[in-house]
TORSEVO-827966 format. One record per residue (C-alpha): residue in three letters; chain; x, y, z. Coordinates in Angstrom, 1 decimal, decimal comma, always signed. Layout:
# TORSEVO-827966
<node><type>ALA</type><mol>A</mol><east>X</east><north>Y</north><up>Z</up></node>
...
This chain:
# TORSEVO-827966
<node><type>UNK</type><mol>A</mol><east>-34,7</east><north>-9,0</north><up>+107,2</up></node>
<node><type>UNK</type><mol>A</mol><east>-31,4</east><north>-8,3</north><up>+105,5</up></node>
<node><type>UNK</type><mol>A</mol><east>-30,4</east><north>-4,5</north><up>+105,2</up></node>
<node><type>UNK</type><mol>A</mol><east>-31,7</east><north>-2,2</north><up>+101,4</up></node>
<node><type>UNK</type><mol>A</mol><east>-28,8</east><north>-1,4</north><up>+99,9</up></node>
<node><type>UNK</type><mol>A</mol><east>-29,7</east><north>+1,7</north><up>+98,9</up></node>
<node><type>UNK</type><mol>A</mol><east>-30,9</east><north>+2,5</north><up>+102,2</up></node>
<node><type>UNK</type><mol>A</mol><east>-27,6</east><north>+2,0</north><up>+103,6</up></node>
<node><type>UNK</type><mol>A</mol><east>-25,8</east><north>+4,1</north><up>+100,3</up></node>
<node><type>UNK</type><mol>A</mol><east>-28,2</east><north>+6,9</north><up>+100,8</up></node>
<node><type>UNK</type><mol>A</mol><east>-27,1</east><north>+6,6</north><up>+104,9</up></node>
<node><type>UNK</type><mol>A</mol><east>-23,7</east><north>+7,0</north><up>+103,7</up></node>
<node><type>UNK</type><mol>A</mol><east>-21,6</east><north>+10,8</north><up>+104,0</up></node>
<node><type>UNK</type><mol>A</mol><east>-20,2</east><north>+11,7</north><up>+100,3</up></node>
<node><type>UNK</type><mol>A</mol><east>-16,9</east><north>+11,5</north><up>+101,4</up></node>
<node><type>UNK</type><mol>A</mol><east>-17,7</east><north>+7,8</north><up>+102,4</up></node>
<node><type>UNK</type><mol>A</mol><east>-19,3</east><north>+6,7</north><up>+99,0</up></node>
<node><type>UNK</type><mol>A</mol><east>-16,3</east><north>+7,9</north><up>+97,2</up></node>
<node><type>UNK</type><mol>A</mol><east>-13,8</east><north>+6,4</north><up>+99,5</up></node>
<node><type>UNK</type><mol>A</mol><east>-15,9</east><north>+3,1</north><up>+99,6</up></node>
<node><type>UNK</type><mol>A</mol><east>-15,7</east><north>+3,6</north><up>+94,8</up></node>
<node><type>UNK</type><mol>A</mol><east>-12,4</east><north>+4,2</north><up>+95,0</up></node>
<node><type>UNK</type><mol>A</mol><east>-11,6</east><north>+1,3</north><up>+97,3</up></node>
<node><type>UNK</type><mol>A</mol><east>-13,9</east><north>-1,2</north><up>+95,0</up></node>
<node><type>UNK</type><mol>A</mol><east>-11,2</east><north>+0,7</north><up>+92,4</up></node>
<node><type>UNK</type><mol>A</mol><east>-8,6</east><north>-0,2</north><up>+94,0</up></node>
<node><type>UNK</type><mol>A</mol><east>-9,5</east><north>-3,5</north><up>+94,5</up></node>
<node><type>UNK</type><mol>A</mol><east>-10,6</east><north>-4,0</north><up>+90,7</up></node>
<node><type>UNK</type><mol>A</mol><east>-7,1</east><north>-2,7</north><up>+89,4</up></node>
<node><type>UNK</type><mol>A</mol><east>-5,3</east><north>-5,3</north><up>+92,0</up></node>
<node><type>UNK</type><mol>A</mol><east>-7,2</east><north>-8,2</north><up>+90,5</up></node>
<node><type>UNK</type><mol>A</mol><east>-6,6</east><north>-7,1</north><up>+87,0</up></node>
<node><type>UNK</type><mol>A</mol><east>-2,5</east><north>-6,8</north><up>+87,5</up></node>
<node><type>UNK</type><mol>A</mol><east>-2,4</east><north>-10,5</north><up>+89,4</up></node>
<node><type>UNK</type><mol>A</mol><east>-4,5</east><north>-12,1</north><up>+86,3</up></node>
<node><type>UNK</type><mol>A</mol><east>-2,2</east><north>-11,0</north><up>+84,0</up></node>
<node><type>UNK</type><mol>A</mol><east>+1,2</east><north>-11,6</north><up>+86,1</up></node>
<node><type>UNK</type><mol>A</mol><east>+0,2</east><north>-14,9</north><up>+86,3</up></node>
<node><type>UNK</type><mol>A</mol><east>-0,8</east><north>-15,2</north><up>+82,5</up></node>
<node><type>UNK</type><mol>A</mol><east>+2,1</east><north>-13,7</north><up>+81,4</up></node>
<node><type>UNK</type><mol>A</mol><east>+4,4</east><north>-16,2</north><up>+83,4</up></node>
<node><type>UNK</type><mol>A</mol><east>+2,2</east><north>-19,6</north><up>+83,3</up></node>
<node><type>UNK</type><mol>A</mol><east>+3,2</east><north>-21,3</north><up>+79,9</up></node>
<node><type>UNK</type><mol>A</mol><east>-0,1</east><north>-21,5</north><up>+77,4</up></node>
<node><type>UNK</type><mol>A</mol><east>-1,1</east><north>-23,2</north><up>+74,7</up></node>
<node><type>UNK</type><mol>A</mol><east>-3,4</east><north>-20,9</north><up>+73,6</up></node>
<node><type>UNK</type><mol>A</mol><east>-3,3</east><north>-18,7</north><up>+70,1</up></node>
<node><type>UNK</type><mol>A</mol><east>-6,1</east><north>-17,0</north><up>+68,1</up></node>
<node><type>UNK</type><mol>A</mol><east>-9,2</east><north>-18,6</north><up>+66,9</up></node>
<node><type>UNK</type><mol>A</mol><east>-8,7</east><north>-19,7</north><up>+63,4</up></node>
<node><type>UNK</type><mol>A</mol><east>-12,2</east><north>-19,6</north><up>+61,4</up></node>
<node><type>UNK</type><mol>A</mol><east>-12,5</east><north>-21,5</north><up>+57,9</up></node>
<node><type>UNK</type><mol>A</mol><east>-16,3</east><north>-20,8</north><up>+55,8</up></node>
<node><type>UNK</type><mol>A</mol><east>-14,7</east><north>-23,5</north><up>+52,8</up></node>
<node><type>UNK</type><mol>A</mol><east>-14,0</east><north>-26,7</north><up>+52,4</up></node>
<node><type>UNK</type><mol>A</mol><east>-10,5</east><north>-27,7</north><up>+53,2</up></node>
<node><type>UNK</type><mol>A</mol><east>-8,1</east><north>-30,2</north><up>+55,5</up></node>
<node><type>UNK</type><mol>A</mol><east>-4,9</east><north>-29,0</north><up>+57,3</up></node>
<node><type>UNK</type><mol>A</mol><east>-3,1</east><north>-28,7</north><up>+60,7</up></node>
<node><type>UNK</type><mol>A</mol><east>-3,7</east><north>-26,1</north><up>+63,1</up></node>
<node><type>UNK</type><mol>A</mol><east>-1,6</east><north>-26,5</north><up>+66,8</up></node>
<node><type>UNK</type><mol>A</mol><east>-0,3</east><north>-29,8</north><up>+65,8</up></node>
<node><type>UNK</type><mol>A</mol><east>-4,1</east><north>-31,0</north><up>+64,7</up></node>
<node><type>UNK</type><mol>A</mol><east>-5,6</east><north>-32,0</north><up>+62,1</up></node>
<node><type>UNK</type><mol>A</mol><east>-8,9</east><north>-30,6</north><up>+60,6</up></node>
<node><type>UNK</type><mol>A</mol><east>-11,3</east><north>-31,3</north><up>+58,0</up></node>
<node><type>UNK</type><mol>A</mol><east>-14,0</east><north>-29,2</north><up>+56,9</up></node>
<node><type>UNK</type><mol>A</mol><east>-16,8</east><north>-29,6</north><up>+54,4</up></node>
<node><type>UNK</type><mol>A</mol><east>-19,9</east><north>-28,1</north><up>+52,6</up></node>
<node><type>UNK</type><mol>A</mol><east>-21,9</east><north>-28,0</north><up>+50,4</up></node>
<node><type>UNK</type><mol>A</mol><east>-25,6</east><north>-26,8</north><up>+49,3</up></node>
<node><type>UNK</type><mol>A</mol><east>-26,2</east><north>-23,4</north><up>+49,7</up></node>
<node><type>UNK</type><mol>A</mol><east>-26,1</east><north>-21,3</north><up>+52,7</up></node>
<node><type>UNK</type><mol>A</mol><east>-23,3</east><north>-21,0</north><up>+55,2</up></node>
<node><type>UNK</type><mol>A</mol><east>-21,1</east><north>-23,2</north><up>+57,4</up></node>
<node><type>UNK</type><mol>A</mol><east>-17,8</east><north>-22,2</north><up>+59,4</up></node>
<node><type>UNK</type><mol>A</mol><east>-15,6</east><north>-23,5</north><up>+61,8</up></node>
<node><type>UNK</type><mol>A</mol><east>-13,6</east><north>-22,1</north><up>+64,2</up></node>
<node><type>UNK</type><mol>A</mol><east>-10,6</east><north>-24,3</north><up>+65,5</up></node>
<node><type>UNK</type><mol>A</mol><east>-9,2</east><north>-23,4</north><up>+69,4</up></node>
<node><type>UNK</type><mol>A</mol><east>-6,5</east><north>-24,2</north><up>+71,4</up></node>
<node><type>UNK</type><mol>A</mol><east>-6,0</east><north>-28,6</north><up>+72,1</up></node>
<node><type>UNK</type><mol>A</mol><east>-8,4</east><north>-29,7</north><up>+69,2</up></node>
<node><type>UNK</type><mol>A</mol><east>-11,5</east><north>-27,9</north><up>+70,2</up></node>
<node><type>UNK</type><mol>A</mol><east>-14,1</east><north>-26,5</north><up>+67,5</up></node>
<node><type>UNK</type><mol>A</mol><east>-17,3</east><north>-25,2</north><up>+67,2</up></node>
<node><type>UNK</type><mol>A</mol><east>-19,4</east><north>-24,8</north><up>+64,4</up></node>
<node><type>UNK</type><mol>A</mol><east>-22,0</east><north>-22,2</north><up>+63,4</up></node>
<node><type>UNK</type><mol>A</mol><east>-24,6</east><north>-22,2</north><up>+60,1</up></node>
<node><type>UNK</type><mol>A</mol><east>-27,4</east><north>-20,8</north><up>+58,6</up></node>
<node><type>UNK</type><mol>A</mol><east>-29,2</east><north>-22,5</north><up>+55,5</up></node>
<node><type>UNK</type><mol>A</mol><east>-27,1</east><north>-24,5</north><up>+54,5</up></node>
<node><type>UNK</type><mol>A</mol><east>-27,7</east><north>-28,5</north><up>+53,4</up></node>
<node><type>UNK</type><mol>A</mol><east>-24,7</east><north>-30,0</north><up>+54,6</up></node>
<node><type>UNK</type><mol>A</mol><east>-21,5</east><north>-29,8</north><up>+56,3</up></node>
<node><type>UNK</type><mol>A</mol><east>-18,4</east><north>-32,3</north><up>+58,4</up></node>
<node><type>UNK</type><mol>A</mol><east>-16,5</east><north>-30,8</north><up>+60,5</up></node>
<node><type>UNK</type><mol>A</mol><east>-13,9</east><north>-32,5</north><up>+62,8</up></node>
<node><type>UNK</type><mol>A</mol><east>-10,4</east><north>-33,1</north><up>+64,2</up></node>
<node><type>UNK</type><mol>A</mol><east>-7,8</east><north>-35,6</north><up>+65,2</up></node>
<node><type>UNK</type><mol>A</mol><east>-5,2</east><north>-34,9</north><up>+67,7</up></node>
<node><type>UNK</type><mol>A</mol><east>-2,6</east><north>-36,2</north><up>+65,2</up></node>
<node><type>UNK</type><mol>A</mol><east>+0,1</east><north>-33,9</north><up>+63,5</up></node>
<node><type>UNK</type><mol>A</mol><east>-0,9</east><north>-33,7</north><up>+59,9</up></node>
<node><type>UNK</type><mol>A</mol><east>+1,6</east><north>-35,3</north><up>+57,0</up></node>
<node><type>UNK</type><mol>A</mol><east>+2,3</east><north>-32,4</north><up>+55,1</up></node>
């Protein structure tokens, strides 16, 4: 049967709990400054979330959107990074949403 946890904290001297937080620390801070070296020096794509609640076309990241509704309610979409979308509503009759990896006209 695998050890209790707590049995084995409890075991533990104070100066070895804290050495054993501030390791886990340690360790914790490490991760956090390698994630964002290698964000910060891998190209992205990514930008912030645009949301739209009316109806209207355009080009967002070199896509184009569409975005209808009507009848009440609420609709919204929110247009990511490489075409992706999601959607969200409450009460409301109808709505399109969509978009084509083509740069819009203009």
């Amino acid at each position: 049967m695998p050890p209790n946890p707590k049995a084995t904290d409890a075991a533990l001297p104070t100066a070895g709990k804290r050495s054993r937080l501030l390791i886990g620390g340690a360790l914790t801070a490490a991760i956090a400054a390698v994630l964002t070296l290698v964000a910060t020096i891998l190209p992205g794509t990514a930008s912030a979330a645009t949301t739209i609640c009316s109806s209207q076309t355009g080009n967002s990241n070199g896509y184009y959107y569409s975005f209808w509704t009507a009848g009440g309610g609420s609709a919204c979409m929110t247009l990511g990074s490489g075409g992706d979308y999601s959607t969200s509503w409450s009460n409301v009759n109808n709505f399109v949403a969509g978009t084509v990896g083509v740069p819009a006209d203009g």
